[in-house]
C-alpha positions as CSV (number, residue, x, y, z in Angstrom):
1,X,-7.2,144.9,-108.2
2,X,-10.2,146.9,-106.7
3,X,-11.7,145.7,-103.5
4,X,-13.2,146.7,-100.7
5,X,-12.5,146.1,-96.9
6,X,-12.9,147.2,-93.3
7,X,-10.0,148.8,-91.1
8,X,-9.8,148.7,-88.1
9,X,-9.6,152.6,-86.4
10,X,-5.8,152.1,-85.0
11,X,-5.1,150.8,-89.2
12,X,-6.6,153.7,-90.5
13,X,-4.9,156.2,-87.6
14,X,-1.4,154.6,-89.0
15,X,-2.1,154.9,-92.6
16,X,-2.9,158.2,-92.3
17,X,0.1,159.2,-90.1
18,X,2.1,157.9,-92.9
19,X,0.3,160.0,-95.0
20,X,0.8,163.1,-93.2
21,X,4.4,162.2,-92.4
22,X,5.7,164.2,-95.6
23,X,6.4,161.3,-97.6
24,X,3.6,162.5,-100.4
25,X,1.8,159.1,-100.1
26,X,-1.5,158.6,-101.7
27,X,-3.8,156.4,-99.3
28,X,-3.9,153.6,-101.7
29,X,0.5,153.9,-101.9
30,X,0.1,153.6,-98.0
31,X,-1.9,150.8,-97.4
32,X,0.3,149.0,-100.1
33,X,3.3,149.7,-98.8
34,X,2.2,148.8,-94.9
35,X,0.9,145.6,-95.9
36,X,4.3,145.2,-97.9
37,X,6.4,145.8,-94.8
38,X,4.1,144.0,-92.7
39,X,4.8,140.6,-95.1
40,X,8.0,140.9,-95.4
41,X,8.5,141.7,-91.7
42,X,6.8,137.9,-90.9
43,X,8.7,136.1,-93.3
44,X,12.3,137.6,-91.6
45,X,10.8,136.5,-89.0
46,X,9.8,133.1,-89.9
47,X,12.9,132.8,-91.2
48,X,15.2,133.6,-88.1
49,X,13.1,131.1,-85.7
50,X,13.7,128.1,-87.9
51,X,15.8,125.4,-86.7
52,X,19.3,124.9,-88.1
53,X,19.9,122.1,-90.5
54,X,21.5,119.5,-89.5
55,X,23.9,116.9,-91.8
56,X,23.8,113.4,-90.3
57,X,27.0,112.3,-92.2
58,X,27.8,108.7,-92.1
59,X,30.4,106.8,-93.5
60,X,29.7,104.9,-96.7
61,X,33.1,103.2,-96.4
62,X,36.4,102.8,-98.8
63,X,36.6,101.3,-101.8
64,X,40.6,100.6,-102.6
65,X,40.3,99.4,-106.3
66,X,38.5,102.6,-107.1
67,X,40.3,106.0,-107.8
68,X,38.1,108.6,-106.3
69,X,40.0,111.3,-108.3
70,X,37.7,110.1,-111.3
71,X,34.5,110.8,-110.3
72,X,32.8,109.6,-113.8
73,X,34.4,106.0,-113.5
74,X,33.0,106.1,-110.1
75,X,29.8,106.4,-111.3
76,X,29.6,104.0,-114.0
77,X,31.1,101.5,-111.7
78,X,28.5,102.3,-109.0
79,X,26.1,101.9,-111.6
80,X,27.3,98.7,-113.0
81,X,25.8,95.2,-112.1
82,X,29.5,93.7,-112.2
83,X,30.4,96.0,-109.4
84,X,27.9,95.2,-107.4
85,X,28.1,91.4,-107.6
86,X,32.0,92.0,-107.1
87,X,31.2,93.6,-103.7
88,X,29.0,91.5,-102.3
89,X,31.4,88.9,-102.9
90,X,33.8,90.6,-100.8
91,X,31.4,91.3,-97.8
């Protein structure tokens, strides 16, 4: 894409350090680049000063008349309307 802006004097002065810095950069390849590194630079950082995440774990309780190895009966007897009335029956 082809656009123009205005840099500031001190942007300009760092392009064309990295320009003259032996690395064989076209003027377009350094501005690129910095703005690159510049990105990427304030997304690690965005990144690092998140807060942890935190699991609130609670306890959903045990069922003894279910086998917990079986994950699939589980489910289908989670999902079942008889199960439910069951429970509450219990409670």
């Amino acid at each position: 894409m082809r656009t123009t802006i205005t840099l500031d004097d001190d942007v300009v002065k760092t392009i064309r350090d990295e320009m003259q810095a032996g690395s064989g950069k076209s003027f377009k390849e350094a501005v690129n680049d910095l703005i690159r590194s510049g990105r990427y630079y304030q997304e690690a950082r965005a990144v690092k000063k998140r807060k942890p995440f935190k699991v609130m774990a609670k306890s959903l309780g045990v069922y003894e008349h279910i086998n917990y190895d079986k994950t699939s009966e589980l489910v289908a007897r989670l999902d079942s309307e008889e199960f439910i009335r069951k429970d509450r029956r219990k409670k």
